[in-house]
Backbone and ligand atoms as CSV (ligand in chain L), in Angstrom:
chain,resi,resn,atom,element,x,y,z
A,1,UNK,N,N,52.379,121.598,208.866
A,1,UNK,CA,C,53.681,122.182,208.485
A,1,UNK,C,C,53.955,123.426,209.326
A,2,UNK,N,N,55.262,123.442,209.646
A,2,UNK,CA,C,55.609,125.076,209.833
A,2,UNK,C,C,56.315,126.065,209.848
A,3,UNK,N,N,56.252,126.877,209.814
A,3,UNK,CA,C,57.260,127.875,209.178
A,3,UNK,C,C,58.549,127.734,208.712
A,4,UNK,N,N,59.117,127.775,207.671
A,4,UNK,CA,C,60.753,127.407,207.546
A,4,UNK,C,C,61.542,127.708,208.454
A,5,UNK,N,N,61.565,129.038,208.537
A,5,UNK,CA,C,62.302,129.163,209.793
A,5,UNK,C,C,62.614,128.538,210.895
A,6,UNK,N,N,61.370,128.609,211.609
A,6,UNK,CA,C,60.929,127.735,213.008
A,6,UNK,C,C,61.634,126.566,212.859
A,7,UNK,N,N,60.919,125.437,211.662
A,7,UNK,CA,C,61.240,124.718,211.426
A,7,UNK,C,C,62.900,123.800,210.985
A,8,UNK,N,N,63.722,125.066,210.773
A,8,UNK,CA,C,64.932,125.010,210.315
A,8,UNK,C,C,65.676,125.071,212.243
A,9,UNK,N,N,65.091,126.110,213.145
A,9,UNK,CA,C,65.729,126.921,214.179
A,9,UNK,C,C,65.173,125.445,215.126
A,10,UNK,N,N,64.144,124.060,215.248
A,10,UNK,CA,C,63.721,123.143,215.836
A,10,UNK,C,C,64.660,122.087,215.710
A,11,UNK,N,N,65.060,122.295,214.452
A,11,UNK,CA,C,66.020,120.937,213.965
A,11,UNK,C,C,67.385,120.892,214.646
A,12,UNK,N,N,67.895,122.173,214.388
A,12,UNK,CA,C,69.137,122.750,215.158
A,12,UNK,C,C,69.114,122.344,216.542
A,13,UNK,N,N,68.228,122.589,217.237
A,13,UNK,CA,C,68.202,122.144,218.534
A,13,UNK,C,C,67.776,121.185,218.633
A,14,UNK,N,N,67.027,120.230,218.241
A,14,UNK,CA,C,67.482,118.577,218.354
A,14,UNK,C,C,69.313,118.150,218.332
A,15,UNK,N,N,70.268,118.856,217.305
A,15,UNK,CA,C,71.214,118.637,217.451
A,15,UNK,C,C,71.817,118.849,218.336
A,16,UNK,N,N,71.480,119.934,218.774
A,16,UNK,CA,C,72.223,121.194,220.001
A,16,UNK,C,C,71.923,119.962,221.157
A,17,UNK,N,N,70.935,119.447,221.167
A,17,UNK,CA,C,70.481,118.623,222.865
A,17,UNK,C,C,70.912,117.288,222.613
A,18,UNK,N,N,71.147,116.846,221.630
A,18,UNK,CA,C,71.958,115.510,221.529
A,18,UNK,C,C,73.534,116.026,221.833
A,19,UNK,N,N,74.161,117.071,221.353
A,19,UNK,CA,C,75.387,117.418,222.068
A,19,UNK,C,C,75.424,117.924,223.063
A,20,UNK,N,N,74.728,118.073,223.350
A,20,UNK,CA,C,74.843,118.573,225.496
A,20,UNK,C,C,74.342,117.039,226.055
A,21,UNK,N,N,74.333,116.166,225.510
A,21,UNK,CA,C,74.252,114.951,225.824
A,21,UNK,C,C,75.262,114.404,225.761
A,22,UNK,N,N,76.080,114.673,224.924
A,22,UNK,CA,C,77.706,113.989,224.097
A,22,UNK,C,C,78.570,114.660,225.864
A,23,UNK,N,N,78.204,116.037,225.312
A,23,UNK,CA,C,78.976,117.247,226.114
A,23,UNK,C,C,78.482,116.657,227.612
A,24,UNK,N,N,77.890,116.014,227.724
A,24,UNK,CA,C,77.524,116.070,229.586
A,24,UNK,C,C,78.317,114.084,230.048
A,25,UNK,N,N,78.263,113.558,228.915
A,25,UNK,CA,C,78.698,112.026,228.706
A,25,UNK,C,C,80.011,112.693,228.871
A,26,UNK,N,N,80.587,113.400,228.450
A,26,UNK,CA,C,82.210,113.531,228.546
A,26,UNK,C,C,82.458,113.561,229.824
A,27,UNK,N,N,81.481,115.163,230.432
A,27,UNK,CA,C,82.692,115.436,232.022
A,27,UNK,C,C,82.101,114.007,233.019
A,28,UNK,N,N,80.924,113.027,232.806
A,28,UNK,CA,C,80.538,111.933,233.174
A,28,UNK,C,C,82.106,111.037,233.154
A,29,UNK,N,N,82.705,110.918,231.926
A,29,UNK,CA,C,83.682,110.424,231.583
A,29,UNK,C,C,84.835,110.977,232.383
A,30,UNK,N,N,84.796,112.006,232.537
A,30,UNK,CA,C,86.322,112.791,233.432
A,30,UNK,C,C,86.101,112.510,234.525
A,31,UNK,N,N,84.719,112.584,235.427
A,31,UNK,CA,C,84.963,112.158,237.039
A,31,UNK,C,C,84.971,110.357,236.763
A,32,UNK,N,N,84.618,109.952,236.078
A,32,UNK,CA,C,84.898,108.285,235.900
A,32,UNK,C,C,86.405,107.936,236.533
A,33,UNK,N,N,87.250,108.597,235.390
A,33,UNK,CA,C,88.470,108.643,235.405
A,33,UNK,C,C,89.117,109.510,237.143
A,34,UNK,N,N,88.513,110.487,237.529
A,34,UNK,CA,C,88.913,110.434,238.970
A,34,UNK,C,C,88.476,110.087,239.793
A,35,UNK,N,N,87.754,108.867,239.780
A,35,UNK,CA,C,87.427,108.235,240.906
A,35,UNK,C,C,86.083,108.704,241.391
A,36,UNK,N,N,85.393,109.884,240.756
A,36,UNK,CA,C,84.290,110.278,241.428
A,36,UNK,C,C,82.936,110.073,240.480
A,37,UNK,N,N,82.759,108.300,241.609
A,37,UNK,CA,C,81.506,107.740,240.451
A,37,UNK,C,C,80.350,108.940,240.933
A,38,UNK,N,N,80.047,109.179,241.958
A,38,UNK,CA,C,78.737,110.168,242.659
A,38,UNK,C,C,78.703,111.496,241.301
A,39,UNK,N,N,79.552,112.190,241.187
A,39,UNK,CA,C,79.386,113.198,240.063
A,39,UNK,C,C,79.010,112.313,238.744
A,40,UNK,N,N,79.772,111.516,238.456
A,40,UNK,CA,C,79.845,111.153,236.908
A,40,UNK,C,C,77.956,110.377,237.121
A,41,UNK,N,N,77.554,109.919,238.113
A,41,UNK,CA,C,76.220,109.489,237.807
A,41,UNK,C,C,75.202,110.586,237.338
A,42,UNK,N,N,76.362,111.652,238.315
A,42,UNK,CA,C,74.908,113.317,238.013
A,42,UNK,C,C,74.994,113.565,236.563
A,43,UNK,N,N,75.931,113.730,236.112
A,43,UNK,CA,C,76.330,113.832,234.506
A,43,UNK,C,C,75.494,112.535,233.770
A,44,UNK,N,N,75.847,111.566,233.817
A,44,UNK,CA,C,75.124,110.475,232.886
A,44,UNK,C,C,73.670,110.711,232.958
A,45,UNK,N,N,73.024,111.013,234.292
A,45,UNK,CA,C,71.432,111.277,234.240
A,45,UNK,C,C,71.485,113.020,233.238
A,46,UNK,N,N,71.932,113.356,233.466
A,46,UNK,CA,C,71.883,114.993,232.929
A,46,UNK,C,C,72.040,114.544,231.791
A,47,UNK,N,N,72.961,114.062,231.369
A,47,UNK,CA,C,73.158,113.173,229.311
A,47,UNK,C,C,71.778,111.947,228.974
A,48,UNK,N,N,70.885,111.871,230.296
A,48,UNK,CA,C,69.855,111.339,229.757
A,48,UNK,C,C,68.879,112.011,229.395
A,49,UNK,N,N,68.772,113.201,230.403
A,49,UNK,CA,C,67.793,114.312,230.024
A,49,UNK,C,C,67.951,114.597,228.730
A,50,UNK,N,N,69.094,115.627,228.256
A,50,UNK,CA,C,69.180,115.964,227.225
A,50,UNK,C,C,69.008,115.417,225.827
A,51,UNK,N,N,68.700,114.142,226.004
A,51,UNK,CA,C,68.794,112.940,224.944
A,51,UNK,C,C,67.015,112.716,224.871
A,52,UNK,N,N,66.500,112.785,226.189
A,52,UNK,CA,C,64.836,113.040,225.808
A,52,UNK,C,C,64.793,114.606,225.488
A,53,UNK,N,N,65.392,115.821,225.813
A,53,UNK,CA,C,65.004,116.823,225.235
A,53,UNK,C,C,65.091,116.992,223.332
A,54,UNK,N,N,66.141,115.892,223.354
A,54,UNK,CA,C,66.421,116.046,221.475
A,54,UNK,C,C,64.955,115.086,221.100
A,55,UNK,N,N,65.084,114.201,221.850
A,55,UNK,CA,C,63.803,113.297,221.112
A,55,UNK,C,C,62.183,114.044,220.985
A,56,UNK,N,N,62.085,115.671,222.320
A,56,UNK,CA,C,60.829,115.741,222.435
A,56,UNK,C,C,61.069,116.687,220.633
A,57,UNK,N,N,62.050,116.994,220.533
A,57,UNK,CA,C,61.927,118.470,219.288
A,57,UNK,C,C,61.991,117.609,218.355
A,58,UNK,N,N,62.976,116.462,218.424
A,58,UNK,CA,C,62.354,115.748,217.459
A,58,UNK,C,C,61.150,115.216,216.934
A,59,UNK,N,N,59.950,115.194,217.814
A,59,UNK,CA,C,58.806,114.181,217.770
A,59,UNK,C,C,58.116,115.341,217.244
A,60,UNK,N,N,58.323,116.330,218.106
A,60,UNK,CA,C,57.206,118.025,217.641
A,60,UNK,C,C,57.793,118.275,216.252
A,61,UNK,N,N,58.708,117.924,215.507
A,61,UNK,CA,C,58.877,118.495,214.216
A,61,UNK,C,C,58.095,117.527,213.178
A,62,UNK,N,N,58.556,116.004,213.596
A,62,UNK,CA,C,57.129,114.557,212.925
A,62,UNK,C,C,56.060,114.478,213.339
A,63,UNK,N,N,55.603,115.130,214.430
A,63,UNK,CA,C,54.446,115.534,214.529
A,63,UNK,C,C,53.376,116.700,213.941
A,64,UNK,N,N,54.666,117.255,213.260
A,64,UNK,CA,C,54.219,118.597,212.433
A,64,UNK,C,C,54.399,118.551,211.210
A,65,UNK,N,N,54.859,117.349,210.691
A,65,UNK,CA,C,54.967,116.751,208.881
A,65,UNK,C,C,55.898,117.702,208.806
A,66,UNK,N,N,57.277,118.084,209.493
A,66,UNK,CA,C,58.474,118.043,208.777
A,66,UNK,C,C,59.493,117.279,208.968
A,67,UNK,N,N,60.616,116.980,208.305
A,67,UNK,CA,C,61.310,116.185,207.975
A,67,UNK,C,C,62.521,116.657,208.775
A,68,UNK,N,N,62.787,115.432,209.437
A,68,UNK,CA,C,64.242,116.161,210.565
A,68,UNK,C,C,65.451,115.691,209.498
A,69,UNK,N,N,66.595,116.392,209.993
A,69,UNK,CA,C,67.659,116.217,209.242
A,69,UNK,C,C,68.990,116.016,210.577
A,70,UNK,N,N,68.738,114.717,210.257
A,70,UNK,CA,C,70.235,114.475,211.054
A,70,UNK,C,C,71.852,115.055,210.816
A,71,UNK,N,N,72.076,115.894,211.710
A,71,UNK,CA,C,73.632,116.417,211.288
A,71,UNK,C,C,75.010,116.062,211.911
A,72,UNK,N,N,75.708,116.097,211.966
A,72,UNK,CA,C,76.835,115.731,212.602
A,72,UNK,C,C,76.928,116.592,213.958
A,73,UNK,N,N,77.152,115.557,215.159
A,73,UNK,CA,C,77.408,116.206,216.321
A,73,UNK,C,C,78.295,116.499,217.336
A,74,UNK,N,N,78.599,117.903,217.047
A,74,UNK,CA,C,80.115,118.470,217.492
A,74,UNK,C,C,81.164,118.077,218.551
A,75,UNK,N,N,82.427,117.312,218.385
A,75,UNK,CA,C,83.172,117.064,219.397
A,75,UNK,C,C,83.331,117.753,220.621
A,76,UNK,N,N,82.974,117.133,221.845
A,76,UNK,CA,C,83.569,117.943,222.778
A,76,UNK,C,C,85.385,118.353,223.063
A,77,UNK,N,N,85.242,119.609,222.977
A,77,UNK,CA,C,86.610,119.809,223.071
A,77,UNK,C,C,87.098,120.230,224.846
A,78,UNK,N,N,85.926,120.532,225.444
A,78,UNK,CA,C,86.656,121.396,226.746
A,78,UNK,C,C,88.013,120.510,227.209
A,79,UNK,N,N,88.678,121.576,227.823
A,79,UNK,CA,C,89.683,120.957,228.788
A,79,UNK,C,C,89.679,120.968,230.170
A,80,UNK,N,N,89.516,120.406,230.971
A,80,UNK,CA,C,88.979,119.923,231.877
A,80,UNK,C,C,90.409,120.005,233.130
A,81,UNK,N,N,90.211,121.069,234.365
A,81,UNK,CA,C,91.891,120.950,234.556
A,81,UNK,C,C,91.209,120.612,236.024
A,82,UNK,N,N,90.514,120.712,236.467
A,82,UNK,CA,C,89.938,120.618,237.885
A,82,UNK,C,C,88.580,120.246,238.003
A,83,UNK,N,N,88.136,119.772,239.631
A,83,UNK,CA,C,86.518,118.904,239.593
A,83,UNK,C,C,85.711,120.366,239.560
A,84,UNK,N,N,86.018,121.582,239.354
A,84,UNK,CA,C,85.016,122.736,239.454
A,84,UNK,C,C,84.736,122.604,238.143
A,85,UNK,N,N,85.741,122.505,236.969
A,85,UNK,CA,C,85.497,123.184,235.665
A,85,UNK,C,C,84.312,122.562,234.831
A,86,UNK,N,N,84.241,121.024,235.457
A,86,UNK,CA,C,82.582,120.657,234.251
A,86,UNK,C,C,81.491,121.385,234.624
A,87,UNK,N,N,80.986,121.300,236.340
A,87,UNK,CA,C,79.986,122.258,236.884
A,87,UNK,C,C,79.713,123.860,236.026
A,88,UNK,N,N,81.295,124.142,236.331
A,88,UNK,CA,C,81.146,126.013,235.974
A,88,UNK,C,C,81.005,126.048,234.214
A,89,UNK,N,N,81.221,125.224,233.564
A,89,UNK,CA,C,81.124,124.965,231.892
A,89,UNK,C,C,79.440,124.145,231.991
A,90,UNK,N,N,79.061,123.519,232.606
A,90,UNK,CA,C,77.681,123.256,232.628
A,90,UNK,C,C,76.824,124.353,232.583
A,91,UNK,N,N,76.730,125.615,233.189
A,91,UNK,CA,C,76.136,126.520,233.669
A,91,UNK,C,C,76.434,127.701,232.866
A,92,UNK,N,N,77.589,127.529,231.933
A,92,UNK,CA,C,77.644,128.976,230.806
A,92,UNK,C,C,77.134,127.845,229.734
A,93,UNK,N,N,77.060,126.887,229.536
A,93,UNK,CA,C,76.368,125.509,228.115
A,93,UNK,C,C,74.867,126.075,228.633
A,94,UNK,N,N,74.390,125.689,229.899
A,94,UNK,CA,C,73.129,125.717,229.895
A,94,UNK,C,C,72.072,127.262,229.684
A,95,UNK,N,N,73.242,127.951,230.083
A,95,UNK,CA,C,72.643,129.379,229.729
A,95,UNK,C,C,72.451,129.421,228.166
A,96,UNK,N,N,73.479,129.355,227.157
A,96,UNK,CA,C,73.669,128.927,225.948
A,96,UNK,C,C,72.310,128.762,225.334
A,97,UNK,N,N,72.353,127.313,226.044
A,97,UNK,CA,C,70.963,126.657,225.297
A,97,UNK,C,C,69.874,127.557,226.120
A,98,UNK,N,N,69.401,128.373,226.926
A,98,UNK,CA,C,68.846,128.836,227.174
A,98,UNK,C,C,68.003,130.399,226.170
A,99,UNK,N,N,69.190,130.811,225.677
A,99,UNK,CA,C,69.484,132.021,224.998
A,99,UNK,C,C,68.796,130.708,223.664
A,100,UNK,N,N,69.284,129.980,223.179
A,100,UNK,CA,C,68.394,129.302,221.873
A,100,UNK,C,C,67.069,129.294,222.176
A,101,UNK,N,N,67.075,128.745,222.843
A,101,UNK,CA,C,65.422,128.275,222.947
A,101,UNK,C,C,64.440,129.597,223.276
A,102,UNK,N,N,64.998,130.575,223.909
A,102,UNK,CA,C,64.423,131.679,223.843
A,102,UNK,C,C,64.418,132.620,222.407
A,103,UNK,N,N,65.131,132.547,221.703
A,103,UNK,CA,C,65.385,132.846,220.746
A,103,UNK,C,C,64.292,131.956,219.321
A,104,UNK,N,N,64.403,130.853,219.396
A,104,UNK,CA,C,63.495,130.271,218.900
A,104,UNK,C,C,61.901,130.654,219.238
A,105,UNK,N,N,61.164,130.567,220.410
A,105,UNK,CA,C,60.110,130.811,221.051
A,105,UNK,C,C,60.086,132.814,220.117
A,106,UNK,N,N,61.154,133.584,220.843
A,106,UNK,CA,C,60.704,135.244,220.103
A,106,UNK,C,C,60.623,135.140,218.093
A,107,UNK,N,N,61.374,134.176,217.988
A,107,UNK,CA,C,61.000,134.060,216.188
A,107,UNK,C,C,59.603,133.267,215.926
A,108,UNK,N,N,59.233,132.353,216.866
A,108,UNK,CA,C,57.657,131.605,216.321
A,108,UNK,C,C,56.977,132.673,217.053
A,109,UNK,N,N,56.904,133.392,218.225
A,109,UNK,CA,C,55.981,134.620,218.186
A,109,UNK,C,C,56.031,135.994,216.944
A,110,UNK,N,N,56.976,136.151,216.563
A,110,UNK,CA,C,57.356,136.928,215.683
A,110,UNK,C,C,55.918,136.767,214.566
A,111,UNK,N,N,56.317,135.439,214.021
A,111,UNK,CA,C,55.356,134.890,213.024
A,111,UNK,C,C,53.796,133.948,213.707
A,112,UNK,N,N,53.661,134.473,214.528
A,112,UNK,CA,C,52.223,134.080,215.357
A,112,UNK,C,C,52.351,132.502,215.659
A,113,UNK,N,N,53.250,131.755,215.283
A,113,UNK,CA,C,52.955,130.482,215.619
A,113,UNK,C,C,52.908,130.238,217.102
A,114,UNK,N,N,51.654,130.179,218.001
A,114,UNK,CA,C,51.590,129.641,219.264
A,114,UNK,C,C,51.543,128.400,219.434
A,115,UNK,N,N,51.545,127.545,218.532
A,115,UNK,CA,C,51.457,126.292,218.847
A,115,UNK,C,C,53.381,125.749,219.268
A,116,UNK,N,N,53.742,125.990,218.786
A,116,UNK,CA,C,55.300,126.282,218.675
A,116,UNK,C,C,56.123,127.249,220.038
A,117,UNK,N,N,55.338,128.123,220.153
A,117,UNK,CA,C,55.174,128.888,221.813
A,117,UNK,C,C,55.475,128.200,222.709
A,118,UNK,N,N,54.013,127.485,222.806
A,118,UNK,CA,C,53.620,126.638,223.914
A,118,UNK,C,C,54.201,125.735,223.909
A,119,UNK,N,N,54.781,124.910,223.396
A,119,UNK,CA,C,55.365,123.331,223.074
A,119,UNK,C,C,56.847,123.949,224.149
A,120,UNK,N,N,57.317,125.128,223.652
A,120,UNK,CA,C,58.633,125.691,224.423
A,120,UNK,C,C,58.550,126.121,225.784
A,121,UNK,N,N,56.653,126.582,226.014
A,121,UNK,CA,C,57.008,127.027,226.934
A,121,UNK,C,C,57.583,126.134,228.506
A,122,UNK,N,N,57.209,124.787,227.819
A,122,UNK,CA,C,57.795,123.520,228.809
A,122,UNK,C,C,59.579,123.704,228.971
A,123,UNK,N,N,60.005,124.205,228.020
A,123,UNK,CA,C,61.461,123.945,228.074
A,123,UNK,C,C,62.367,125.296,228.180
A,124,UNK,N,N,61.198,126.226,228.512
A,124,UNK,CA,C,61.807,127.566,229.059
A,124,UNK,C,C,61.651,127.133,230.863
A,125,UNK,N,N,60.799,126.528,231.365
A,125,UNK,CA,C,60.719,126.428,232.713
A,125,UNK,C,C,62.021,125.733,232.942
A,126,UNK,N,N,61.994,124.204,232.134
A,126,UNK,CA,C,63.177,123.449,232.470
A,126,UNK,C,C,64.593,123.902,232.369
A,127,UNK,N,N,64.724,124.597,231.788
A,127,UNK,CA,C,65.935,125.374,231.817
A,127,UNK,C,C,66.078,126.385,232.818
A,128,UNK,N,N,64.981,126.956,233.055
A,128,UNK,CA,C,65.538,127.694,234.204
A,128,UNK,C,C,65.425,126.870,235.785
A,129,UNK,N,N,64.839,125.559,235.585
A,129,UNK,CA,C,65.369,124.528,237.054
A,129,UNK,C,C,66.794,123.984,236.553
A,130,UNK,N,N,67.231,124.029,235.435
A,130,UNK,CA,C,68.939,123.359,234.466
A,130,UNK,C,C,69.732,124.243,235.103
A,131,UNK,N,N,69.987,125.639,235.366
A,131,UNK,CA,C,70.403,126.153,235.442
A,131,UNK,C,C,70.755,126.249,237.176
A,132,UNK,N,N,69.283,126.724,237.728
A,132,UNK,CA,C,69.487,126.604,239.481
A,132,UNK,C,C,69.895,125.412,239.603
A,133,UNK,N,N,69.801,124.709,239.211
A,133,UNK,CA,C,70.015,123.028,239.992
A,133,UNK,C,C,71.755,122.853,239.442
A,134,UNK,N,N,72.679,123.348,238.239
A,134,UNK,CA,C,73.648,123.523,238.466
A,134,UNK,C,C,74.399,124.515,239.349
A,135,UNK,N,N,73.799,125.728,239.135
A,135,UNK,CA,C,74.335,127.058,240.183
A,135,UNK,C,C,74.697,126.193,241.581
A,136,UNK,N,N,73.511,125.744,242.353
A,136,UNK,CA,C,73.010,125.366,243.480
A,136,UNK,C,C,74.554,124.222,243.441
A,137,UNK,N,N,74.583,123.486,242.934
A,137,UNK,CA,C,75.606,122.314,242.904
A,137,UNK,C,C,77.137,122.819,243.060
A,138,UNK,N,N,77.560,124.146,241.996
A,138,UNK,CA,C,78.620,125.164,242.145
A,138,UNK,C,C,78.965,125.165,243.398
A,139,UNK,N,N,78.012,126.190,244.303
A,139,UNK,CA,C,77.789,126.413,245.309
A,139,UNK,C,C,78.330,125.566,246.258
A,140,UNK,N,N,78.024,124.627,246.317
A,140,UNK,CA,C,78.100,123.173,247.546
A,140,UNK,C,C,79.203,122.963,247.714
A,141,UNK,N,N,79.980,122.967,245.906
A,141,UNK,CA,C,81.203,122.335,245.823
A,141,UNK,C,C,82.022,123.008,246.543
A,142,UNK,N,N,81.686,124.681,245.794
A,142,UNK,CA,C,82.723,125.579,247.032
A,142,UNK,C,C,82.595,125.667,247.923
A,143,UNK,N,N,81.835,125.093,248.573
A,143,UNK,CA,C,81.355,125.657,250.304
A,143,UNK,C,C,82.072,124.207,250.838
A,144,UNK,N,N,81.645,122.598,250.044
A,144,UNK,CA,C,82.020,121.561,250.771
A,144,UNK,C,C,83.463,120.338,250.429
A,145,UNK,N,N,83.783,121.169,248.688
A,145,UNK,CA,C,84.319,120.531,247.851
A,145,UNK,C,C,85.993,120.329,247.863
A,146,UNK,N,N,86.227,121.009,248.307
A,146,UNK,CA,C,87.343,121.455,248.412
A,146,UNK,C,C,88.343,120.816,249.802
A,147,UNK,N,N,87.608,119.652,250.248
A,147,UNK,CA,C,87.807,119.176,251.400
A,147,UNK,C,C,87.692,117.947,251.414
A,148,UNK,N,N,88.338,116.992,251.162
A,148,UNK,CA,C,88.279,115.221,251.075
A,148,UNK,C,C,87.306,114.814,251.305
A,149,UNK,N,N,86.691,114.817,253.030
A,149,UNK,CA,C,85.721,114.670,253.603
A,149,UNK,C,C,84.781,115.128,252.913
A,150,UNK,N,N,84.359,116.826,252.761
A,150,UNK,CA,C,83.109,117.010,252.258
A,150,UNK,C,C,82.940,116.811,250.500
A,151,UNK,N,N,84.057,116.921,249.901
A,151,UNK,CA,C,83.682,115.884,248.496
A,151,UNK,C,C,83.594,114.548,248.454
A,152,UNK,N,N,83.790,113.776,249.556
A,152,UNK,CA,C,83.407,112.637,249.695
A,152,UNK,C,C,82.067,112.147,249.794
A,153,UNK,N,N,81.928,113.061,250.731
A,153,UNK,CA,C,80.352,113.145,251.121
A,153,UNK,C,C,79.384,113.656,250.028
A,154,UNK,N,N,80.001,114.649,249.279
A,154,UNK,CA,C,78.696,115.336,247.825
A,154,UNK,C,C,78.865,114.638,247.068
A,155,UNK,N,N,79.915,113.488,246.925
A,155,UNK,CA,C,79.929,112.555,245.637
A,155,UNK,C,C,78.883,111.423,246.005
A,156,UNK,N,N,78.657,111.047,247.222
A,156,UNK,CA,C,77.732,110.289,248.034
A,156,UNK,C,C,76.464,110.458,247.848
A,157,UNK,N,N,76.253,111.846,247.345
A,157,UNK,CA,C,75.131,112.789,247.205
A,157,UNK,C,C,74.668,112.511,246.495
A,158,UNK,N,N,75.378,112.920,244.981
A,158,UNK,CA,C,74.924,112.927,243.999
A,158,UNK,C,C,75.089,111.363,243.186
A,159,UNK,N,N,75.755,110.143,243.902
A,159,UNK,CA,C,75.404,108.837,243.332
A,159,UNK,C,C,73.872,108.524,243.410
A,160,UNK,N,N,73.130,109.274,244.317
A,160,UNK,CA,C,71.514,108.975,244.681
A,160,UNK,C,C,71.042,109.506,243.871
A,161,UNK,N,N,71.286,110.461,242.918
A,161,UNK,CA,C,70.318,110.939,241.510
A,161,UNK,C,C,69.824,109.760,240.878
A,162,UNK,N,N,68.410,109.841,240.704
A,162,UNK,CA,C,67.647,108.891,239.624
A,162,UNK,C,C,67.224,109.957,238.251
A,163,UNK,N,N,66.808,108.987,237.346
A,163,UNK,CA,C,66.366,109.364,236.083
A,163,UNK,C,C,64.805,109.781,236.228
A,164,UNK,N,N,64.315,111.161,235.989
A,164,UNK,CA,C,63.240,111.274,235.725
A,164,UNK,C,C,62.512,111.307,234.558
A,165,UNK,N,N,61.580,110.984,233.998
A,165,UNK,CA,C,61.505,110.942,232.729
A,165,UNK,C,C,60.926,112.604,232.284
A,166,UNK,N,N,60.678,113.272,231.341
A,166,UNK,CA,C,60.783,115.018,231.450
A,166,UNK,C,C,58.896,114.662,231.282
A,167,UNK,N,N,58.376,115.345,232.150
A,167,UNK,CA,C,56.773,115.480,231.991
A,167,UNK,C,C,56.057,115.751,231.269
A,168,UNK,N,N,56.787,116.646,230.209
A,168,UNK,CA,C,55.998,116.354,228.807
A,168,UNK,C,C,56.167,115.806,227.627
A,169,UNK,N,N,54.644,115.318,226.926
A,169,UNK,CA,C,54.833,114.565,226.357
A,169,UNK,C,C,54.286,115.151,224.742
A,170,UNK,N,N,54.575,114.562,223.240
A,170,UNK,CA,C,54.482,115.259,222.027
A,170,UNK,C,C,52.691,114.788,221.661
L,1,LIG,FE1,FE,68.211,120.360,227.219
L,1,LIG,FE2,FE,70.007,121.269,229.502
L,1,LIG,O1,O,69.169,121.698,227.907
């Protein structure tokens, strides 16, 4: 068992990473709709990640004899007016979840749970490659995006993303 807290602040973020899954399936859905399958593949793999990140907090909470509680998971609302705005809304979401999970990790140190630490400290690294690996993408767009040719070419790019499966395991 562990701590209510913890345990209450683990569950939450199983939800939280099934909606940045919803949330990353959408702007997947908006470059669908403009023609730009190369982005929308980067998005659908990114909505796969996040869908094993809900399953790992899920498994660490049944692995810890507590009981997950499925909740309802929040509509995406963004509005979406240009190909910059999912990138630059990816990267204030991923900070977001960044600020949770850190937040979670300073409350199970709070109450000594290291086992709970460590399980995060996998998903404090990954977030901070979530983060460069969107920045880095920002970047490109403005430097190459903005130009038929060179968004032609980064949509080319990013159709070559494969699925990795996340390296750790519960
Ligand atoms: Fe699972 Fe991108 O946070």
């Amino acid at each position: 068992m562990l701590n209510t807290k913890i345990a209450q602040l683990l569950n939450e973020q199983v939800n939280y990473e099934f909606y940045s899954a919803y949330l990353y399936l959408s702007y997947s859905n908006y470059y669908i709709d403009a023609g730009l399958e190369g982005f929308a593949n980067w998005y659908t793999i990114q909505a796969q990640e996040e869908r094993a990140h809900a399953i790992l907090f899920l498994e660490y909470l049944q692995h810890n004899g507590e009981k997950v509680i499925f909740e309802d998971i929040e509509k995406p609302t963004d509005i979406l007016e240009n190909y910059l705005d999912p990138l630059k809304k990816s990267l204030e979401h991923e900070r977001l979840v960044t600020s949770k999970i850190n937040n979670i990790y300073h409350e199970a140190a709070a109450v000594k749970d290291y086992r709970t630490t460590q399980f995060l400290d996998w998903f404090i690294k990954e977030q901070g490659e979530e983060e460069a690996s969107v920045d880095a993408l920002i970047k490109k767009y403005e430097l190459f995006g903005t130009d038929s040719k060179g968004l032609y070419l980064l949509d080319t790019e990013l159709a070559a993303r494969t699925y990795v499966e996340p390296s750790l395991t519960i």
